[in-house]
N, C-alpha and C positions, 0 to 999 in steps of 0.2 A: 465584505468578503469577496463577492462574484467580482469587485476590480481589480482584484491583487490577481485572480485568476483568467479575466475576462477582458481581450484589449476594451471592448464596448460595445453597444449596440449596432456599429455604423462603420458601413464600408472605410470612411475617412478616420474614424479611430484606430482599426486596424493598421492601416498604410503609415497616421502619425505613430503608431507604439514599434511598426517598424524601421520607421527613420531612426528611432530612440536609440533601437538594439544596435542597427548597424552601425551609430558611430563609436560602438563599444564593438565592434571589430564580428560581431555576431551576425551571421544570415539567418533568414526566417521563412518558418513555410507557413502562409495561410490559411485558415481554416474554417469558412464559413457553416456554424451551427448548424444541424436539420438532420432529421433522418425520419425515415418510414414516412414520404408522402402518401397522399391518397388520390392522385390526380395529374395524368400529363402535365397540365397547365403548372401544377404544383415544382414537377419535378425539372420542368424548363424553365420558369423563373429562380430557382435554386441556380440552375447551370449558369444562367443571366449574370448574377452573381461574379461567377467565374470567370466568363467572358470578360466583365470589365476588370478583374483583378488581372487578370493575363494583361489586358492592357496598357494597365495604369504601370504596374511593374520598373518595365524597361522606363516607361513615361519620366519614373519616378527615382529613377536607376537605384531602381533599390535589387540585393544581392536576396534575392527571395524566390520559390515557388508556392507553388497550394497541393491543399489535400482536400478528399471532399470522401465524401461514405455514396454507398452505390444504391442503399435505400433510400438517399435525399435526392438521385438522378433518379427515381423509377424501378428499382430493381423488383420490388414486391407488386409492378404493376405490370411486369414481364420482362423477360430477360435482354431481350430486344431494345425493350423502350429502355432500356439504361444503356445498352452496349451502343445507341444512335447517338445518344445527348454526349456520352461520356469520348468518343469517337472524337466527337466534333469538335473538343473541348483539347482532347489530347492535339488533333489539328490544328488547332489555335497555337498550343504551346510548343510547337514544332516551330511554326511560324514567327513566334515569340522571342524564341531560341529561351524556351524556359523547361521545365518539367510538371507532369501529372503524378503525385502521389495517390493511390485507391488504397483507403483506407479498408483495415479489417471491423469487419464487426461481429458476432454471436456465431459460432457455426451451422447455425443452420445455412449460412450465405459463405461458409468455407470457401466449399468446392466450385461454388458458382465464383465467388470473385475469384480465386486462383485464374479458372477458365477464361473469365473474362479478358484480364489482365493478361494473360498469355495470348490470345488471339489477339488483343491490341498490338502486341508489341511486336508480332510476326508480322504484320505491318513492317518494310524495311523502311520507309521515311519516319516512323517510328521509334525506331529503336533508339534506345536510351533515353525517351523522353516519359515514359511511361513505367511506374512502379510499383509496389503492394508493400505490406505490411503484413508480418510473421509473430505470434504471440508463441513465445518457448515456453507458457503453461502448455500447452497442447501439446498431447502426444504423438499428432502426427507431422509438427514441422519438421522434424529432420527430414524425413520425404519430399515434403515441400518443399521444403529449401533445394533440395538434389533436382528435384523439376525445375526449379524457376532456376536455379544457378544453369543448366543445360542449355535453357534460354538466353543467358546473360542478364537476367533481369535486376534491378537494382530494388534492394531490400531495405527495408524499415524493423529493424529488431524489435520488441517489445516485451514484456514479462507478457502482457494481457491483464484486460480491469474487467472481465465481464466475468458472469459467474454461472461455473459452468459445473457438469458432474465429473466423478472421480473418473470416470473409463473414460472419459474424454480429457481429463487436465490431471496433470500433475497436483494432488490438493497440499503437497506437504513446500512448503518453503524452498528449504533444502534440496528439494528435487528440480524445482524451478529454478535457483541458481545454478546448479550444477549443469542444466540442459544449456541455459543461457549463454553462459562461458563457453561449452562444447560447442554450441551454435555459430556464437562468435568467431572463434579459433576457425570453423570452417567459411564463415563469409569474408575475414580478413585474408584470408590465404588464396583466395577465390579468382582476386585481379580484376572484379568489377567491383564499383564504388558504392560502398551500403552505409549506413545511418545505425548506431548503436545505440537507440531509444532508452537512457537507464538515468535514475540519481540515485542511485544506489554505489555508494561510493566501494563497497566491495568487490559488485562489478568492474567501476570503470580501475579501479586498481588492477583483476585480471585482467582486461583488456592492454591499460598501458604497458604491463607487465611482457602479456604475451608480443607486443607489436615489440619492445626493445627485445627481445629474446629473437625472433623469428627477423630481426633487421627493417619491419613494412614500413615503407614510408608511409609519416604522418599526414600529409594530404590524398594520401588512398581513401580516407573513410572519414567519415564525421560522426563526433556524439551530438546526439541530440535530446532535448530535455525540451520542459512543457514550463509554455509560461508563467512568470511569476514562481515558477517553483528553484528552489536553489540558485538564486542568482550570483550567490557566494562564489557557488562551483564553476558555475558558467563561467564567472568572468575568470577563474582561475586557470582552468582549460586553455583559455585563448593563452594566456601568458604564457602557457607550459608552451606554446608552439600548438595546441590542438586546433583542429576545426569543430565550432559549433554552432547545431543550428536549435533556433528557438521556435516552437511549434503557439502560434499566436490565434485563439482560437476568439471569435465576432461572434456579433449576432443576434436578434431578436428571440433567437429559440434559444438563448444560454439558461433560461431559467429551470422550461421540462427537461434540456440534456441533465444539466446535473444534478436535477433530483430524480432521472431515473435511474442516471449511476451507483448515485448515492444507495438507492433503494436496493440494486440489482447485488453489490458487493459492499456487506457494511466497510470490509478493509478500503477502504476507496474514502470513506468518510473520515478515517484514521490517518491517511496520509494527504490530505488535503491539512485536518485540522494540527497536525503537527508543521507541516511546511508554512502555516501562516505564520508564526510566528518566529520563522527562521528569515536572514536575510534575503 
């Protein structure tokens, strides 16, 4: 099961499952497993990681960036030591001419990545290379989103898989798609270039919907969807003229990520165990 979801344990797994994607017309963002180190050294060897993915990349002329979470650079070992590693990293990928996705994770680290993520990208050799990730369960992205759009910052849409309380998240479905689409509707219209994280084919229907209605061109935005998951869809996207990109997730830590996910939101164990069984 962890194969259909997991490129593999090994930098060169990753890079071969991305050659795969791209000659199905798909770009990919990497995603090296790990989060909540306990140790500098920990949290710089994770970056290491990064460093040679930034490399190999163009190396490999593969149509690809990365994403990484800010508790696998150090974030829980002070704010500092993740905004240094993470810095240097986004340096790279200036240099690279690629991009840094900062992944979301639990809100207790909201506010601090937003912050983060913003002071990187005020950085003006920065800009556009550095981005975050918005979950529309939360009640408080549409603010967010108004912050980061002020910035120009480029956005990672997402429902959210972590499990959170009701004064904090939307707990009803319905409320979740609803913000979702309103979400959408506001970063399509925005004119900076954002990633519509959904297989939820409801979704991506409003979305197509609203982009023929409102005239946006199709290479403004991209969907994006998670390995191994919907490959049906993906490869149908691309035909319709869509951009998509595939989030390709590695790594030795793939076994603790997904059984704390699993643990944290049974719904998370529900749609894994339905997508296996889908093309």
């Amino acid at each position: 099961m962890s194969s259909r979801f997991v490129a593999g344990s090994r930098i060169e797994d990753a890079l071969s499952a991305s050659g795969v994607l791209g000659a199905q017309g798909l770009f990919v963002t990497l995603d090296c497993l790990g989060e909540n180190v306990t140790s500098p050294a920990e949290a710089h060897q994770s970056a290491q990681q990064y460093h040679y993915l930034l490399d190999a990349i163009p190396q490999l002329k593969l149509d690809a960036n990365v994403s990484l979470k800010l508790t696998q650079m150090g974030m829980d070992l002070g704010q500092d030591v993740a905004l240094e590693i993470v810095s240097g990293l986004v340096r790279h990928a200036v240099e690279a001419d690629s991009f840094v996705r900062v992944d979301m994770e639990g809100t207790p680290y909201t506010t601090a990545t937003i912050d983060l993520v913003r002071k990187l990208h005020a950085v003006r050799e920065n800009r556009g290379r550095v981005g975050i990730v918005i979950q529309a369960y939360l009640r408080r992205s549409a603010q967010d989103i108004a912050d980061l759009l002020s910035d120009g910052i480029r956005i990672r849409l997402c429902k959210g898989a972590y499990q959170e309380p009701p004064d904090l998240a939307f707990p009803d479905k319905k409320d979740v798609d609803a913000n979702f689409v309103a979400l959408t509707k506001t970063l399509l219209k925005s004119g900076v270039y954002h990633g519509i994280a959904t297989h939820d084919e409801a979704m991506i229907r409003a979305t197509k919907d609203f982009v023929q209605t409102e005239r946006i061109d199709r290479a403004s935005f991209e969907f994006q969807m998670l390995y191994g998951v919907r490959r049906d869809l993906q490869r149908r996207l691309v035909q319709e003229g869509y951009k998509v990109r595939v989030y390709v997730p590695f790594g030795e830590e793939w076994y603790p990520y997904f059984m704390r996910r699993l643990a944290e939101r049974p719904a998370n164990v529900l749609f894994l165990a339905r997508n296996f069984f889908r093309k």
